[in-house]
ROVOBA-867868 format. One record per residue (C-alpha): x, y, z; residue in one letter; residue number from 1. Coordinates in steps of 0.2 Angstrom, whole numbers. Each point is the difference from the previous one (the first is absolute). Layout:
<pts>
+-------+-------+-------+-----+-----+
!    xx !    yy !    zz ! res !   n !
+-------+-------+-------+-----+-----+
!     X !     Y !     Z !   A ! NUM !
...
+-------+-------+-------+-----+-----+
</pts>
This chain:
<pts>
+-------+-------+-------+-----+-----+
!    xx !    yy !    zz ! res !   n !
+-------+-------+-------+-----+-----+
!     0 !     0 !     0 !   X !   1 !
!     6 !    18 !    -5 !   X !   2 !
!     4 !    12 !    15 !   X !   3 !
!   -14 !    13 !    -1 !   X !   4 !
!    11 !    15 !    -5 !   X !   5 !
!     7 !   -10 !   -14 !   X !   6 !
!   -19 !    -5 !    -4 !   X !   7 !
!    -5 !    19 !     1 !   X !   8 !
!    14 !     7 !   -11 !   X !   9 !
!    -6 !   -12 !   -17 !   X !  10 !
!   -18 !     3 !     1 !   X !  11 !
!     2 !    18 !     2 !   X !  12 !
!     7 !     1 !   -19 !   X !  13 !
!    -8 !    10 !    -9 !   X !  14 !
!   -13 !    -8 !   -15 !   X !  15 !
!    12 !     8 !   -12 !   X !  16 !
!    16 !    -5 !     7 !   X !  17 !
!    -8 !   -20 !     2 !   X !  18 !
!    -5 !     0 !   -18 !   X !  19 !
!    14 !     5 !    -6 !   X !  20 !
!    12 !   -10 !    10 !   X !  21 !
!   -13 !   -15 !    -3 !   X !  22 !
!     0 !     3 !   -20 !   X !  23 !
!    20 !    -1 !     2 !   X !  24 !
!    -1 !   -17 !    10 !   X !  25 !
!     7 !     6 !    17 !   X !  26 !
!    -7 !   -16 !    11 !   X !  27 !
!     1 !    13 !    15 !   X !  28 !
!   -12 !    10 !   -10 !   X !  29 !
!   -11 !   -14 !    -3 !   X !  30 !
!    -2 !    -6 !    17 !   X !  31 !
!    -3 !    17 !     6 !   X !  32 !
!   -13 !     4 !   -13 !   X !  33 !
!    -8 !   -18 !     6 !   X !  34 !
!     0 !     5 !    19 !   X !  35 !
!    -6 !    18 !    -6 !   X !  36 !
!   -16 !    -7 !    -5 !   X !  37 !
!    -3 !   -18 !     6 !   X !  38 !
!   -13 !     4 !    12 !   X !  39 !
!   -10 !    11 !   -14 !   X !  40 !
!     1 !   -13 !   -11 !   X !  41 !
!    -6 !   -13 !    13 !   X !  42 !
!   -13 !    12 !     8 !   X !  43 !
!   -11 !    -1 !   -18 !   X !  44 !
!    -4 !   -18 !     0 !   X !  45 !
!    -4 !     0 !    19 !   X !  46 !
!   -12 !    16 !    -5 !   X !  47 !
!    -7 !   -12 !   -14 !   X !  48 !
!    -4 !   -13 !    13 !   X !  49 !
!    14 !   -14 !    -6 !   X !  50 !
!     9 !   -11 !    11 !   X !  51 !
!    17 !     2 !     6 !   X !  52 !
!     5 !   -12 !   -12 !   X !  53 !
!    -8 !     7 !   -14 !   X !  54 !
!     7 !    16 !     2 !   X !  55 !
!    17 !    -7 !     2 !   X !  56 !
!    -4 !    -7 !   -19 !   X !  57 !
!    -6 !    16 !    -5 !   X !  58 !
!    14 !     9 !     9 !   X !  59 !
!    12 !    -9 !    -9 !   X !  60 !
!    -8 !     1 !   -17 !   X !  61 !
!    -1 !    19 !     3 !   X !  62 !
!    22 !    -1 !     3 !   X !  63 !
!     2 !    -9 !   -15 !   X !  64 !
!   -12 !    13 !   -10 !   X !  65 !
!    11 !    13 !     6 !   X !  66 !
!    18 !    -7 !    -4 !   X !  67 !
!    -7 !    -2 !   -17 !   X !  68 !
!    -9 !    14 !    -4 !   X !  69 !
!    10 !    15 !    13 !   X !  70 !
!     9 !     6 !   -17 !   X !  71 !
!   -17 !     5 !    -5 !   X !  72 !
!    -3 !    11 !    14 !   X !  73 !
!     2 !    17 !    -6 !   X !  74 !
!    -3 !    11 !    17 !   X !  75 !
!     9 !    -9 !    14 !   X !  76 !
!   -13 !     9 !    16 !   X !  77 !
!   -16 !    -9 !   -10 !   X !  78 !
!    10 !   -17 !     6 !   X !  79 !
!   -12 !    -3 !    15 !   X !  80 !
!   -16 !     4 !   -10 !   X !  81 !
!     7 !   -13 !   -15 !   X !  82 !
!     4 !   -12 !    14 !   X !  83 !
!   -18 !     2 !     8 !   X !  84 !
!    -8 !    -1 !   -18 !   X !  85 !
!    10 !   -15 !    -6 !   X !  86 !
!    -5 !    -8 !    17 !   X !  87 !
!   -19 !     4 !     0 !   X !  88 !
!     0 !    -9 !   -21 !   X !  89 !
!     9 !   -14 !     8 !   X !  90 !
!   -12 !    -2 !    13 !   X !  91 !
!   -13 !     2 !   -14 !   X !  92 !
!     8 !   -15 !   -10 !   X !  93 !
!     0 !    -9 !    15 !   X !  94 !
!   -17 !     1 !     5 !   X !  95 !
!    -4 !    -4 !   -18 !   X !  96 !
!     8 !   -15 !     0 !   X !  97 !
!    -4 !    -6 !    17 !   X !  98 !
!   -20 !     2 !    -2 !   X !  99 !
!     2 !    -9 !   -18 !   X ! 100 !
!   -16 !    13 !    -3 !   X ! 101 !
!   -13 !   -15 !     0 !   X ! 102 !
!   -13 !    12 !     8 !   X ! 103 !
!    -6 !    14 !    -9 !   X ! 104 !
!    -1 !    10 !    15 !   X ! 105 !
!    18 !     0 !     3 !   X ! 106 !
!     3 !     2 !   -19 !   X ! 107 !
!   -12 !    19 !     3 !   X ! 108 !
!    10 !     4 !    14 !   X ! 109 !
!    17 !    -4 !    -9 !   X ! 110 !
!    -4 !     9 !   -16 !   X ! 111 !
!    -4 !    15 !    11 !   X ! 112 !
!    18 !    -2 !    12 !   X ! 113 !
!    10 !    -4 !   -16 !   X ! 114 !
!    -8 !    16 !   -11 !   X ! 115 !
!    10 !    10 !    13 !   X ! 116 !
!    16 !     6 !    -7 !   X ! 117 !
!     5 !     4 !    18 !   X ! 118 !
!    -2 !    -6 !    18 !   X ! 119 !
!   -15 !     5 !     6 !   X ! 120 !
!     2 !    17 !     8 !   X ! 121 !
!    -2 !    -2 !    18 !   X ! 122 !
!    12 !   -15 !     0 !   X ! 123 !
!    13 !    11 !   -10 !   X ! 124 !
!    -2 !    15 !    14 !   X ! 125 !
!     2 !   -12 !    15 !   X ! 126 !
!    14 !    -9 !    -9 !   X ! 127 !
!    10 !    17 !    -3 !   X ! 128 !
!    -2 !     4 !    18 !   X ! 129 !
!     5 !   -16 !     6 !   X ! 130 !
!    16 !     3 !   -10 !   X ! 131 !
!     3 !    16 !     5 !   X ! 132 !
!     0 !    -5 !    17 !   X ! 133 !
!    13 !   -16 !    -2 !   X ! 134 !
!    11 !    13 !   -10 !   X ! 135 !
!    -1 !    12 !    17 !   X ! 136 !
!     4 !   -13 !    11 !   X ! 137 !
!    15 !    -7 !   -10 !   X ! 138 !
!     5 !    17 !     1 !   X ! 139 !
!     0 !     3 !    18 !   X ! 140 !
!    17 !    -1 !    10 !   X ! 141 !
!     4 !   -17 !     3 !   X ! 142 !
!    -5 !    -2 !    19 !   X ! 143 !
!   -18 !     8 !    -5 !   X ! 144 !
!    -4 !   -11 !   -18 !   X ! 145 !
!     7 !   -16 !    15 !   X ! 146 !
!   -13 !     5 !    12 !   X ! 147 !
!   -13 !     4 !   -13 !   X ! 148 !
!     3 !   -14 !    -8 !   X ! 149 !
!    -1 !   -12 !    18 !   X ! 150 !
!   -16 !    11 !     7 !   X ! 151 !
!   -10 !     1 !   -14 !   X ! 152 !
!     4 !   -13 !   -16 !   X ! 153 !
!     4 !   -17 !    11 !   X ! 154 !
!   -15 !   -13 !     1 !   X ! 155 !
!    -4 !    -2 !    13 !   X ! 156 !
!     7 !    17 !     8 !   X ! 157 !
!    14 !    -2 !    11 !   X ! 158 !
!     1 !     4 !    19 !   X ! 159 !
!     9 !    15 !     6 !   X ! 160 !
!    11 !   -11 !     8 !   X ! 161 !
!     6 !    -9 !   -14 !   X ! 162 !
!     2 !    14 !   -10 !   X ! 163 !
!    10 !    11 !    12 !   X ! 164 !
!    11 !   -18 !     2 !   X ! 165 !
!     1 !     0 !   -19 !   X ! 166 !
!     6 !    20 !    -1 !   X ! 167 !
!    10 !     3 !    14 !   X ! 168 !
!    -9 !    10 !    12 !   X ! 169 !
!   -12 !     1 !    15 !   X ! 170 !
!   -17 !    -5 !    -1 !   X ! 171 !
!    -6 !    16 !     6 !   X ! 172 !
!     9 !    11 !   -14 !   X ! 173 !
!   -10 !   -10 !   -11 !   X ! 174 !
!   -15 !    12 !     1 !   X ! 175 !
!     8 !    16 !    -3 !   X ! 176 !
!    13 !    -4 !   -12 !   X ! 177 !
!   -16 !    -9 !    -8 !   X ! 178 !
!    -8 !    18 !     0 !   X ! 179 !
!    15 !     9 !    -8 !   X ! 180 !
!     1 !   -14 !   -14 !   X ! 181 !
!   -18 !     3 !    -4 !   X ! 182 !
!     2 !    19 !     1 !   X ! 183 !
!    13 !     0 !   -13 !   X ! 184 !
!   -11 !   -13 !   -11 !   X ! 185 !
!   -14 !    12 !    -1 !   X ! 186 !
!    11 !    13 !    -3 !   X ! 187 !
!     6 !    -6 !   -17 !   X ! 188 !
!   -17 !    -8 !    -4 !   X ! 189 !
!    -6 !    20 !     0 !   X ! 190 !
!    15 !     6 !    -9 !   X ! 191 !
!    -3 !   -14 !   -14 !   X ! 192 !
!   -20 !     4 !     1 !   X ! 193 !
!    -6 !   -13 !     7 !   X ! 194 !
!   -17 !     2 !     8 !   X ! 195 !
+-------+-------+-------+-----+-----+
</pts>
């Protein structure tokens, strides 16, 4: 496992500078563009109601799409929007398949989804959020996206024991320092719009 600074430092690249570096072959590139946007890759088959399975099929499909097609990109910063696309028409695809469309019911309601050039509205809004917000908390000092990340992202949540064990300091520090990480979040949510 990568120490969190290390971690924070190559998914802070910019879009640009990962597309580029990607496009050149850099590995380093490659894997941070992948952790970049895992989670927003993953999040749209969850959304869609799939499995964890499935959207580990669809999740890789989506990495292949993109090592084949990246070249094709010609603005880097719509990356996360092509990302959430390709992964709503795989989900489409899937569900396709899956339901074999023996019932014209499901055929209706497919007709209807797949018509859609683009992931239904509200899913794209909540999926942008959500990214913003991993993309904040990679960015955090390393101590905060730790604490973040152990408070708040862990299933099940971890006691404040455990978590003052795992970073070094007392149990009751947790609270404040908790309270200064989550101040500096919603401080650069404001700054990058987030509402």
């Amino acid at each position: 496992m990568k120490p969190a600074l290390e971690e924070s430092r190559e998914t802070q690249w910019s879009n640009e500078r990962l597309v580029d570096e990607c496009r050149k072959g850099n590995q380093e590139a490659w894997s941070a563009l992948i952790e970049k946007y895992k989670n927003l890759i993953f999040s749209v088959p969850i959304k869609f109601g799939l499995s964890r399975e499935d959207a580990a099929d669809i999740f890789q499909a989506v990495c292949l799409d993109l090592l084949s097609d990246l070249h094709q990109l010609r603005e880097p910063r719509a990356l996360p929007k092509w990302l959430m696309q390709a992964s709503f028409h795989k989900c489409l695809r899937w569900k396709k398949q899956r339901l074999n469309l023996a019932d014209d019911t499901l055929e209706t309601e497919f007709r209807e989804e797949a018509s859609k050039d683009e992931p239904p509205e509200e899913m794209l809004y909540q999926v942008q959020r959500e990214q913003k917000l991993r993309e904040v908390v990679v960015s955090l000092a390393p101590r905060c996206h730790r604490m973040i990340m152990l408070l708040f992202f862990e299933d099940p949540p971890r006691p404040y024991e455990e978590v003052a064990r795992e970073l070094g300091i007392a149990t009751g520090s947790i609270g404040f320092i908790r309270g200064r990480c989550l101040q500096k979040m919603r401080k650069r949510l404001e700054e990058e719009g987030f509402k």
